[in-house]
PARO-408945 format. One line per field, with one value per residue (C-alpha): residue number from 0; residue in one letter; y, z, x. Coordinates in nm, 2 decimals, always signed. Each point is the difference from the previous one (the first is absolute). Layout:
num <- [NUM_...]
residu <- [A_...]
north <- [Y_...]
up <- [Z_...]
east <- [X_...]
This chain:
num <- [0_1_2_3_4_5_6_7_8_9_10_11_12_13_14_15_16_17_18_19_20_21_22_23_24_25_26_27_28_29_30_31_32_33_34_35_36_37_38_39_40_41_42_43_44_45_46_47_48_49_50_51_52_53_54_55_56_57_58_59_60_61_62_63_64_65_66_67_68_69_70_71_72_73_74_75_76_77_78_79_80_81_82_83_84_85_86_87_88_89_90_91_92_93_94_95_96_97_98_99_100_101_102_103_104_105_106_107_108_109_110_111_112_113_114_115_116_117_118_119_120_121_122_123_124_125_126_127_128_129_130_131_132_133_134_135_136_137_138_139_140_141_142_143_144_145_146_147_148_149_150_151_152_153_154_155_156_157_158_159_160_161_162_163_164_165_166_167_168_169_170_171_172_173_174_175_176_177_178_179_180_181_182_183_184_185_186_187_188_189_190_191_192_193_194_195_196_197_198_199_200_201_202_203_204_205_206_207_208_209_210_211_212_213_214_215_216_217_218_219_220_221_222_223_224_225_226_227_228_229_230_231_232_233_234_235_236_237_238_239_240_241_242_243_244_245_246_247_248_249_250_251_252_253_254_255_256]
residu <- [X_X_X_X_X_X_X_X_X_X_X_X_X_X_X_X_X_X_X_X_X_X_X_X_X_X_X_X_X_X_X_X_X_X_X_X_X_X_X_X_X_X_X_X_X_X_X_X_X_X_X_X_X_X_X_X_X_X_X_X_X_X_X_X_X_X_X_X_X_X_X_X_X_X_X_X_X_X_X_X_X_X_X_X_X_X_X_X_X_X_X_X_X_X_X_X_X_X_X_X_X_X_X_X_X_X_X_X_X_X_X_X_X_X_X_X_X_X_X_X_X_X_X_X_X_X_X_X_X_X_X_X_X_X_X_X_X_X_X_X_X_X_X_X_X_X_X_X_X_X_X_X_X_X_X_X_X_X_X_X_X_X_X_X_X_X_X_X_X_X_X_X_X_X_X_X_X_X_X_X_X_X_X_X_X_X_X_X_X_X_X_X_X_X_X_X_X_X_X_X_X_X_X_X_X_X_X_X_X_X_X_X_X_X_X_X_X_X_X_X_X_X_X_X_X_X_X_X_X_X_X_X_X_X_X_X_X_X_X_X_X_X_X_X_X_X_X_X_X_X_X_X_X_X_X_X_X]
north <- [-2.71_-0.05_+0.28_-0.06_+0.06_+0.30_+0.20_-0.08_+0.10_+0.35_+0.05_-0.05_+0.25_+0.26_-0.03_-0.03_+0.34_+0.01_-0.13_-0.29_-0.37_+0.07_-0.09_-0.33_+0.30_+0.02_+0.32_+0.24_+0.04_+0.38_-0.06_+0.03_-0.24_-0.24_+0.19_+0.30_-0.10_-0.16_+0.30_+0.17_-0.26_+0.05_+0.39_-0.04_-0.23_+0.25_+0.32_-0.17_-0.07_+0.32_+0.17_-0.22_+0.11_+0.38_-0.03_-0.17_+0.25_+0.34_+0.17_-0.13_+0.00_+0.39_+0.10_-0.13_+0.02_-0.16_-0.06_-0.15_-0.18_-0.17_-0.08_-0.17_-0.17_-0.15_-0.14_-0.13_-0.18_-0.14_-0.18_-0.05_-0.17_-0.04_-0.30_+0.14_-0.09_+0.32_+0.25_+0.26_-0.19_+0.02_+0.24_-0.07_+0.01_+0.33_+0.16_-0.19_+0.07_+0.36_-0.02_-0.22_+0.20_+0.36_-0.05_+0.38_+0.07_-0.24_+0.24_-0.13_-0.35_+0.12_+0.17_-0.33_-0.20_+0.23_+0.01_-0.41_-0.02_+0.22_-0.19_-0.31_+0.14_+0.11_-0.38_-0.22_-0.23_+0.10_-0.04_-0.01_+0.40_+0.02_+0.32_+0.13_-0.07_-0.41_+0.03_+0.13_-0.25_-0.31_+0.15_+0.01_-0.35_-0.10_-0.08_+0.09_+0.16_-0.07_+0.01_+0.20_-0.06_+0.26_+0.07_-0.27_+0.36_+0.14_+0.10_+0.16_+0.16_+0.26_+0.28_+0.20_+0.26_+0.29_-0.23_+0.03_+0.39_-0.11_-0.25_+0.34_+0.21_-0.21_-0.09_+0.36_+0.08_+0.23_-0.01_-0.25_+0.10_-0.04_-0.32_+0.00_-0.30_-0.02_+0.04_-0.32_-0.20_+0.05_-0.35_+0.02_-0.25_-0.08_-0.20_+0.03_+0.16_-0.06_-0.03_+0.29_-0.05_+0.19_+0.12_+0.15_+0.08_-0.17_+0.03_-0.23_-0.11_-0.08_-0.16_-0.22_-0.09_-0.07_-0.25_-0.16_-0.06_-0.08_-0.28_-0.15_+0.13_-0.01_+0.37_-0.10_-0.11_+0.31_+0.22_-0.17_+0.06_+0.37_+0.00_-0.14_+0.21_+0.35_-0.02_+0.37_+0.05_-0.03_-0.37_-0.04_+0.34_-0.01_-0.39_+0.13_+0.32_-0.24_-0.24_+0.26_+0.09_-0.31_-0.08_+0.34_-0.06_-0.38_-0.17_-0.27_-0.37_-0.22_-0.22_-0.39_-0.31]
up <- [-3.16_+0.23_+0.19_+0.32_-0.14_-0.25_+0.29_+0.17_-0.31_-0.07_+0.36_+0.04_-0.32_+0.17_+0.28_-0.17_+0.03_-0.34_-0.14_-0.24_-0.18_-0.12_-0.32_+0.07_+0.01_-0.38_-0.18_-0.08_-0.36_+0.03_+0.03_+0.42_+0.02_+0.32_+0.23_-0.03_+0.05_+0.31_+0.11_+0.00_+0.32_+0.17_+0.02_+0.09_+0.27_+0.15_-0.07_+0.17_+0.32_+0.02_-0.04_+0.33_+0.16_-0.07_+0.11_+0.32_+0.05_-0.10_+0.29_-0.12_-0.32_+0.06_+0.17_-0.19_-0.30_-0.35_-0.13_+0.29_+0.15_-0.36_-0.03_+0.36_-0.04_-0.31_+0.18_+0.25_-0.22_-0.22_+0.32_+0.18_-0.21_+0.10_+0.28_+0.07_-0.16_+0.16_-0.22_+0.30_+0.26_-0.29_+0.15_+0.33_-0.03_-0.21_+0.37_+0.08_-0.46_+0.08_+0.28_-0.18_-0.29_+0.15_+0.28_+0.11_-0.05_+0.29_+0.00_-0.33_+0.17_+0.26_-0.20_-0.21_+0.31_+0.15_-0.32_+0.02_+0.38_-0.13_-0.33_+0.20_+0.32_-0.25_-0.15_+0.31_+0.14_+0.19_+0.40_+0.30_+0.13_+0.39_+0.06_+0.32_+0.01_-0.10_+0.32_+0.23_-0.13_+0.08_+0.31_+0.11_-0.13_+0.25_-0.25_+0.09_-0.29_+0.08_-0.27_-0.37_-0.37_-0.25_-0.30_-0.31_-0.19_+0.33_-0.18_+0.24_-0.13_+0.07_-0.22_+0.05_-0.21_-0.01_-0.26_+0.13_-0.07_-0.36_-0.04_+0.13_-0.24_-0.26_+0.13_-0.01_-0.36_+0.19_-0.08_+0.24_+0.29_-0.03_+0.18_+0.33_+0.20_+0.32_+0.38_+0.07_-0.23_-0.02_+0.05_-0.24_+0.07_-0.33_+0.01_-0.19_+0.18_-0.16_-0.37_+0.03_+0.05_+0.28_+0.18_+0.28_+0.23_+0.30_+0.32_+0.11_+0.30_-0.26_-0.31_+0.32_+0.10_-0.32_-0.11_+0.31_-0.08_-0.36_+0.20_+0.14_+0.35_+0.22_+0.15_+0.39_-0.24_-0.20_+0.33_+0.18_-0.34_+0.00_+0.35_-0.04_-0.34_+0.13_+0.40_+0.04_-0.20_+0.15_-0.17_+0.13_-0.12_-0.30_-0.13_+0.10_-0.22_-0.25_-0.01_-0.01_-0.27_-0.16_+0.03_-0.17_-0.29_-0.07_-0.03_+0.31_-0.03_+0.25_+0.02_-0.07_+0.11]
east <- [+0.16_-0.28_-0.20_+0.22_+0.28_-0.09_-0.11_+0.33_+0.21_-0.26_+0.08_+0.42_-0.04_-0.17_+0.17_+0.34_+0.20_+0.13_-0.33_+0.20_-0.10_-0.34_+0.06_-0.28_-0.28_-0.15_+0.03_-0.27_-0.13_+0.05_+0.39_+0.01_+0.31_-0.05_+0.26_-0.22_-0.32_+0.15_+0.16_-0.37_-0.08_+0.39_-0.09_-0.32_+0.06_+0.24_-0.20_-0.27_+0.20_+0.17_-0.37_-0.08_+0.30_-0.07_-0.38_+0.11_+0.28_-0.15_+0.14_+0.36_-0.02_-0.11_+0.30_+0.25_-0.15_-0.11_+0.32_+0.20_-0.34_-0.06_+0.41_-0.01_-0.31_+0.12_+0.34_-0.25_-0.25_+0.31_+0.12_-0.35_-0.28_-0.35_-0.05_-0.38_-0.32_-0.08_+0.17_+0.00_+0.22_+0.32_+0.23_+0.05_+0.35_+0.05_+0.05_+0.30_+0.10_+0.02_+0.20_+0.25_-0.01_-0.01_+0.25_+0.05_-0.41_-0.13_-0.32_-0.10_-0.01_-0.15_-0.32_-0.04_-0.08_-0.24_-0.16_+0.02_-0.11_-0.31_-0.09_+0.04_-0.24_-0.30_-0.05_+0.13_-0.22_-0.27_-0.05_-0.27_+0.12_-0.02_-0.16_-0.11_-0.34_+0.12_+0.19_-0.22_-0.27_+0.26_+0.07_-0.35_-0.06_+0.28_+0.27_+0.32_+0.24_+0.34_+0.22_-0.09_+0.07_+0.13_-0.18_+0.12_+0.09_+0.18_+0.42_+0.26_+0.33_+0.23_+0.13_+0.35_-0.10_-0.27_-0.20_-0.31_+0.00_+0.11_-0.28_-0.29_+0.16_-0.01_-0.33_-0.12_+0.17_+0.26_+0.36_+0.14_+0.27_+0.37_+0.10_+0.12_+0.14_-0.22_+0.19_-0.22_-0.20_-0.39_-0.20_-0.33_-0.32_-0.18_-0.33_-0.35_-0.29_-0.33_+0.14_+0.22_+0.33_+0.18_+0.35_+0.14_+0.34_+0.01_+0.19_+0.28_-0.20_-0.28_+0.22_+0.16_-0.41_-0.07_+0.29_-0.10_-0.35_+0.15_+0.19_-0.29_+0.06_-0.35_-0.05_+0.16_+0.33_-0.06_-0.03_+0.34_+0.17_-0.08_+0.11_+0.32_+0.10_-0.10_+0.00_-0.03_-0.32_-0.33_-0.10_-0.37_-0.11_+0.19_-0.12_-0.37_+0.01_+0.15_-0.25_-0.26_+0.19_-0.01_-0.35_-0.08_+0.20_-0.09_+0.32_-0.06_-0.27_-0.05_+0.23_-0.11_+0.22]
């Protein structure tokens, strides 16, 4: 057997649910038959990835608790191995695993990928932030800015329960709320501001701006869209306060061809 193929055999056995045919591996002068001493790496392997799991989901894996969290982390990492040199990007589907596998708990899903969105925002790649004073200093040059970039860390969503008052209390070692399906869903912005990570509720009018500047829509297209979607809302003062807004909290770049 040549290295190639040992390290594919070592790894179909760890990977292998039932952890069977290692009987190739030599046995260990102590008496540590070969399946054993295998078995050490299977655990470990998937110890290891649920560990990940739970430090990327702490707010989950608070709410619902060590027992459940470790049980559904486990499903997850038996059907979802590592594809990531970069052991911190493995569980971006556990999200979408919880809402599967909790059906009539669609909060729990909910907290998981707020507490993805937020993992993801502190180590996303970095960007040239548009701030005011960046602005005014093009705009005095003479260039003309018409059409922004979000942030590469800039995540929308929308939750349709009260689970951003779950994810404070948890936040704030209270007892979380009871959960309560929402008359309308809340639209959250997540992004990374200096190397904090951040969220916040946003409007309709201003989830609808920001999908559109999400879509590559220059600020005139932006402007019209608004116009068309909300025709009884007062668009120029309200895109103005946003992008005020905007520039304050870092999330737009310049936008290069």
């Amino acid at each position: 057997m040549n290295l190639a193929e040992l390290q594919a055999d070592f790894q179909g056995l760890v990977l292998d649910r039932e952890c069977q045919g290692a009987e190739w591996i030599s046995g260990s002068k102590r008496g540590i038959t070969s399946k054993r001493r295998l078995e050490i790496y299977h655990n470990a392997y998937r110890i290891r990835l649920i560990g990940v799991l739970r430090d990327t989901f702490e707010h989950t894996a608070s709410y619902i608790g060590d027992d459940w969290f470790d049980r559904l982390a486990g499903s997850y990492v038996e059907a979802n191995t590592s594809q990531h040199s970069n052991i911190g990007l493995y569980g971006q589907g556990f999200p979408e695993h919880l809402s599967e596998m909790l059906e009539h708990d669609q909060e729990v899903a909910e907290l998981a990928h707020l507490d993805w969105t937020l993992r993801r925002a502190f180590d996303g790649p970095d960007a040239d932030v548009l701030t005011r004073e960046v602005l005014e200093k093009l705009a005095a040059s003479g260039v003309s800015v018409e059409k922004f970039s979000p942030v590469p860390t800039l995540k929308l969503c929308s939750q349709r329960y009260n689970t951003l008052d779950i994810w404070h209390a948890i936040n704030q070692d209270e007892v979380p709320p009871e959960v309560v399906t929402l008359d309308e869903p809340v639209h959250l912005l997540t992004w990374r501001k200096g190397h904090s990570p951040h969220f916040r509720s946003v409007s309709v009018i201003e989830y609808a701006a920001l999908n559109y500047l999400c879509g590559g829509c220059d600020l005139e297209a932006i402007g019209e869209g608004l116009n068309a979607d909300f025709p009884d809302a007062d668009i120029v003062n309200e895109f103005g306060l946003m992008i005020a807004r905007w520039l304050d909290d870092e999330i737009l770049t310049v936008y290069n061809d």
